[in-house]
N, C-alpha and C positions, 0 to 999 in steps of 0.2 A: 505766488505762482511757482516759483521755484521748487519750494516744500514740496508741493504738491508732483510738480514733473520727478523729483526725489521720492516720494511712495509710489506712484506710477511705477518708474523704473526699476525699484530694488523686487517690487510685488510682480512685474513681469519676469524678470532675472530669476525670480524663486520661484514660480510657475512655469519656466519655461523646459530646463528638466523633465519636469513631472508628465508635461504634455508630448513628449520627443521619447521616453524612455519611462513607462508608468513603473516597469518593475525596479526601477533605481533603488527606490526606497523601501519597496515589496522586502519581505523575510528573505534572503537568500540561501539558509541551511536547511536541506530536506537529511530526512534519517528513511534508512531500507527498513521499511518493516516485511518484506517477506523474505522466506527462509529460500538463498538457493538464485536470489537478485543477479540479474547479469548486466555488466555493463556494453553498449552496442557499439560498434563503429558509428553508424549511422542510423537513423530514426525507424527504424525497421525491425521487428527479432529477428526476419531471416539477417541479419548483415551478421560480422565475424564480432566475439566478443572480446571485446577491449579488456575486461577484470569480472571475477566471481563478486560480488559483494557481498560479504558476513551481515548478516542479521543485526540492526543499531548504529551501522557505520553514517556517520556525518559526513555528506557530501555538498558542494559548496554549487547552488544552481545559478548558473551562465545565461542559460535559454528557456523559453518555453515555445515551443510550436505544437499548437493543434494537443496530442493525450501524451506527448513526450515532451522532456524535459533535460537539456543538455547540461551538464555536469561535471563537476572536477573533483576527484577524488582529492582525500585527507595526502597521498601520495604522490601526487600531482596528475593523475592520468585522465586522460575529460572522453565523453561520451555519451550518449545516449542512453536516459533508460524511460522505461513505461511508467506514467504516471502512479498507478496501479500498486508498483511497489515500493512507493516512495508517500510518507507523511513532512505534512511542516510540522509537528507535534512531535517535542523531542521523545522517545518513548520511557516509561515508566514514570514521567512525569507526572500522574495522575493515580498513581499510587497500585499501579499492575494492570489496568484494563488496557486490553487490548486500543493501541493506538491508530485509529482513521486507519482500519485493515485497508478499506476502496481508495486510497487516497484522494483524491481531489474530483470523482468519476463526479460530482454533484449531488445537489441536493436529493439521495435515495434515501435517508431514512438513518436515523443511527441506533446502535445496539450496544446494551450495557452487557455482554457474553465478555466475562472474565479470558483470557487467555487462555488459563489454565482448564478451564470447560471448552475451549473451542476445540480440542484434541478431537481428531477422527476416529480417535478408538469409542469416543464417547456417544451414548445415544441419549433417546427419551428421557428428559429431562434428568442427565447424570448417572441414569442405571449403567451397572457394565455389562453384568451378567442378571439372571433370571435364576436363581434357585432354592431347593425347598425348604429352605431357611427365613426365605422370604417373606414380609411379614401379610401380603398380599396376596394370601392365598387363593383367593378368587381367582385368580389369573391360569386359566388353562393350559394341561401340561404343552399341546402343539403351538399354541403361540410363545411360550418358553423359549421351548425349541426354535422356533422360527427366529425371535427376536437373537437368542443365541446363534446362531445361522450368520444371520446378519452382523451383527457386530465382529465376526472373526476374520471378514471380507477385509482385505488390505489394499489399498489401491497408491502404490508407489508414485513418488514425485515425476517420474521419467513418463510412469502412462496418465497424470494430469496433465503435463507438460504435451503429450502427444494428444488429448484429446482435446484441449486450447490449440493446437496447431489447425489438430483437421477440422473445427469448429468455428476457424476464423472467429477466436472470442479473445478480450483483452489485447495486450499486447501483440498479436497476431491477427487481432483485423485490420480492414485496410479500406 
């Protein structure tokens, strides 16, 4: 009888953590994988930001509430950031592929798009440009032009940043 009140006991004692605090033993090291990561006062992008965060930095997670993720920087600084820009997947780990870009947004689907092809300058399937060197001659001169058209369009981090703002998308819904 006693043995037995002795595994009872030790087996509630070691489950009872787990049922009071599941992330105890959860991974705790998330890495930014987007370029330009802000750290938040509070759970919100509108709040003030705490720290820029550099591309690959290991930051030590505290919290989780709802698609945000409390946090402590390698520097000691804690706050807030959107799940979004943050992987548990340390990056290059996997030998260059792009790491859990969506971080944790769920089960959408995953993509083998190298990093190095996910560049915005890139189009259809890795062409950059369109010209008469091309070994694809069939391709008519106005869609050339067109596809060249296209591809010299730049769209700056500040007006994605502003079109996530006014679009209440990611980080900025609510």
């Amino acid at each position: 009888m006693m043995k037995r009140s002795a595994i009872v006991l030790a087996t509630f004692l070691f489950v009872l953590p787990l049922l009071l605090e599941p992330e105890i033993f959860a991974q705790t090291t998330l890495w930014v994988v987007s370029d330009g990561a802000r750290l938040h006062a509070e759970k919100t992008a509108a709040s003030p930001t705490v720290a820029a965060l550099p591309l690959d930095a290991a930051l030590t997670r505290i919290a989780t509430d709802g698609k945000w993720h409390q946090v402590e920087t390698e520097d000691g600084k804690t706050g807030w950031i959107y799940r979004g820009k943050v992987s548990d997947a340390k990056p290059g780990a996997d030998g260059g592929e792009l790491d859990d870009l969506l971080g944790d947004l769920g089960d959408l689907g995953g993509s083998d798009i190298l990093l190095a092809a996910a560049d915005t300058s890139r189009s259809i399937r890795g062409r950059t440009r369109l010209d008469a060197s091309d070994e694809r001659s069939d391709i008519p001169e106005p869609l050339r032009q067109a596809l060249d058209q296209v591809l010299s369009f730049y769209v700056s981090d500040a007006e994605v940043d502003a079109f996530l703002r006014e679009g209440r998308i990611g980080e900025y819904a609510e």
